[in-house]
Steps between C-alpha positions, in 0.01 A plus 500: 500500500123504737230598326407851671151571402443783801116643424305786669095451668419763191645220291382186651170681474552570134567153472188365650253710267728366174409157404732485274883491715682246496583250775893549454437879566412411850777278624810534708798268519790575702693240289830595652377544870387204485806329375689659812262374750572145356862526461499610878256198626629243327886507539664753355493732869805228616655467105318163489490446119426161502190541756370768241514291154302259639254732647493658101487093366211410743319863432521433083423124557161570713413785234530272218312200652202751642454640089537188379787610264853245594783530254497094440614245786761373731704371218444708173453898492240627229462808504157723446415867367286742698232578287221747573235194463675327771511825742111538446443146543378498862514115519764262517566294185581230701208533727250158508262508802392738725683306784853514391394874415462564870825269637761689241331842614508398888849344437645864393346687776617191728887607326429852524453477926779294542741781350313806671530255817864450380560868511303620808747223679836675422347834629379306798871358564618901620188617592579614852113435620551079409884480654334701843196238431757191476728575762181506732475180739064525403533468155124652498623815685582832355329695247428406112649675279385617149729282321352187702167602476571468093668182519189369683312628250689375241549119633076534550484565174685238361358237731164649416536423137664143556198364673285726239679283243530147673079548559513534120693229429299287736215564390609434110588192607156421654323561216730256291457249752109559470517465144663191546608496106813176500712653216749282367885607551344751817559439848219409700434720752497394875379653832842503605566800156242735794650390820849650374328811412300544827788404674700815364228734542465398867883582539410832323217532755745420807742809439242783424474542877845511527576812339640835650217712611202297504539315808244708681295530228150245638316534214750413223598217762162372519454528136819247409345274803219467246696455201685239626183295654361535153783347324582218699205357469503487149845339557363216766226441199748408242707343745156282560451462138868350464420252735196392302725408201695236716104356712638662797126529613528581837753750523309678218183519728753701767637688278126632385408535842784732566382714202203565630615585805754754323234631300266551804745743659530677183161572467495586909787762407398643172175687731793676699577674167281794407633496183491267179827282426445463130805303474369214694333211376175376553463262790171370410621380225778293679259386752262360250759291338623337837207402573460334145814322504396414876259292377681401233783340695250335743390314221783430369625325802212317527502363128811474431530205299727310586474512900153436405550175240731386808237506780236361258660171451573491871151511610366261211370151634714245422375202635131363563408578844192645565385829629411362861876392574654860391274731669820661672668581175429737196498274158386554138246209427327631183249191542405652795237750277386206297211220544759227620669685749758293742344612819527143706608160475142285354465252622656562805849216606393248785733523786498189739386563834386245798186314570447555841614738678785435861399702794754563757439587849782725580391655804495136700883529552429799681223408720562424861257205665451453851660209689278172524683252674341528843170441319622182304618316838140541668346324184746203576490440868105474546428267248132382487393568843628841485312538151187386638536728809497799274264371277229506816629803626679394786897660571688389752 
């Protein structure tokens, strides 16, 4: 039977100014009200027995798991006592870090959406409001009604407290990595562990703007915009980081580039906002280690050592020509710092060449002389009376 414990302001008053009453005094459970409601969400409405017993076996299982307090395993059933030590006990037996603390508790309320989303579904099947809404040829036109409004809310929430818990993971795992502690019988973790992670919560990211009733909204719009600039960059980093492991040097360099240019339009967006998104991390942060591991790769692809080995004994000088004949080419002559440096052949080779030089005169087969023949038969007709007339002077 519910607890009824019905109390008058005189009372609660009375209450207030005596220390001494007990917690219990001021509690209400509607034990069997609140057995209905779950009888009638969860089945038992259409006589779906089945439906219901697993609702009851998933509802126990979650409780036990959350207290830390499981009647034995999968294959053997031990059973407990409910003590009052274990009631007080705040803390779960079980309980080890403060990081599986937080997954079990965000796993239950994770559980605990998915059934309230469960049930706000069937009412959603007859609600009049979301068949007039379906039947529509916009599916975006017609009014929202109450019970889609919740649903939105609902579906927020859950997706809300998946990426809460997938940052938390991440971040978990970033620390081990940091510590970089090689445990024996452990797997090692990998950039590709965050990638998964990131990858989920941008898919978590990509259907908050698709729920009923926010579609107008600019500023929650704007907000996931943000969210999701934020996060995949800190995907494309790991994605870079993976491609370190294998001396992928170049597309690592893009990859960083593109980070910064994801975190630059962050930081553009996040003065839009007059308010403070506490949930976001720190981009500073992220752009002081790209710029780190920029370096870091550039040197890397520089000195790595066995490109570099390779090239080395490529370029060394292999054969004893000196530096005057390879002027055109880059070699590795360590004599070349040291007193006896190969600079030039000493002494130089004689090469044969001729004692006196042959002139040609090519330009006489081109030359054109005037004709002489007119001048030659003169000479021969006169003989030596005609020579001694022009010796005197005299021409006939």
């Amino acid at each position: 039977m519910p607890v009824n414990m019905a109390t008058t302001r005189e009372d609660v008053g009375d209450e207030k100014d005596n220390p001494a009453v007990e917690l219990g005094a001021t509690l209400s459970l509607e034990i069997l009200q609140i057995i209905k409601d779950s009888q009638q969400q969860h089945g038992l409405r259409h006589e779906d027995y089945q439906r219901y017993r697993g609702y009851c076996s998933r509802r126990l299982r979650r409780l036990r798991k959350a207290l830390g307090f499981k009647m034995g395993n999968k294959h053997k059933f031990t059973g407990k006592k409910v003590t009052t030590e274990i009631l007080s006990d705040n803390s779960s037996p079980n309980e080890t870090t403060t990081d599986e603390a937080k997954e079990r508790l965000y796993e239950s309320l994770l559980s605990e959406c998915r059934d309230a989303i469960q049930a706000v579904r069937e009412e959603l099947r007859v609600d009049p409001a979301q068949k007039q809404r379906e039947r529509s040829l916009e599916p975006d036109s017609g009014k929202v009604s109450s019970l889609q409004y919740l649903h939105s809310y609902l579906t927020y929430i859950k997706l809300s407290t998946a990426i809460k818990r997938n940052v938390a993971m991440a971040e978990a795992l970033q620390k081990q990595m940091s510590e970089s502690v090689k445990d024996e019988g452990k797997r090692v973790l990998r950039p590709q562990d965050l990638i998964r992670l990131y990858d989920i919560i941008l898919q978590n990211l990509s259907e908050l703007p698709q729920l009923s009733g926010v579609e107008d909204d600019k500023t929650f719009q704007a907000e996931v915009e943000l969210k999701t600039l934020v996060y995949k960059a800190y995907r494309c980093f790991f994605i870079a980081q993976s491609y370190v492991l294998v001396k992928k040097w170049s597309e690592a360099l893009v990859l960083y580039e593109r980070v910064l240019k994801y975190t630059s339009e962050a930081q553009t967006q996040t003065l839009k906002f007059t308010n403070d998104l506490q949930d976001l991390p720190d981009m500073k942060d992220l752009v002081a280690r790209v710029n780190a591991e920029k370096y870091s790769v550039q040197a890397a692809a520089i000195l790595d050592n066995e490109d570099v080995s390779e090239m080395v004994s490529q370029l060394q000088v292999k054969d004893n020509k000196p530096l005057s004949e390879c002027l055109d080419v880059f070699r590795i002559d360590p004599s070349l710092v040291t007193k006896h440096a190969n600079l030039v052949r000493f002494p130089p080779e004689f090469q044969p060449i001729p004692c006196k030089p042959l002139f040609f005169d090519l330009a006489l087969n081109h030359a054109t002389f005037p004709a002489l023949e007119d001048k030659v038969e003169q000479k021969g007709r006169g003989g030596l009376t005609g020579y001694i007339k022009g010796f005197f002077g005299f021409r006939g």
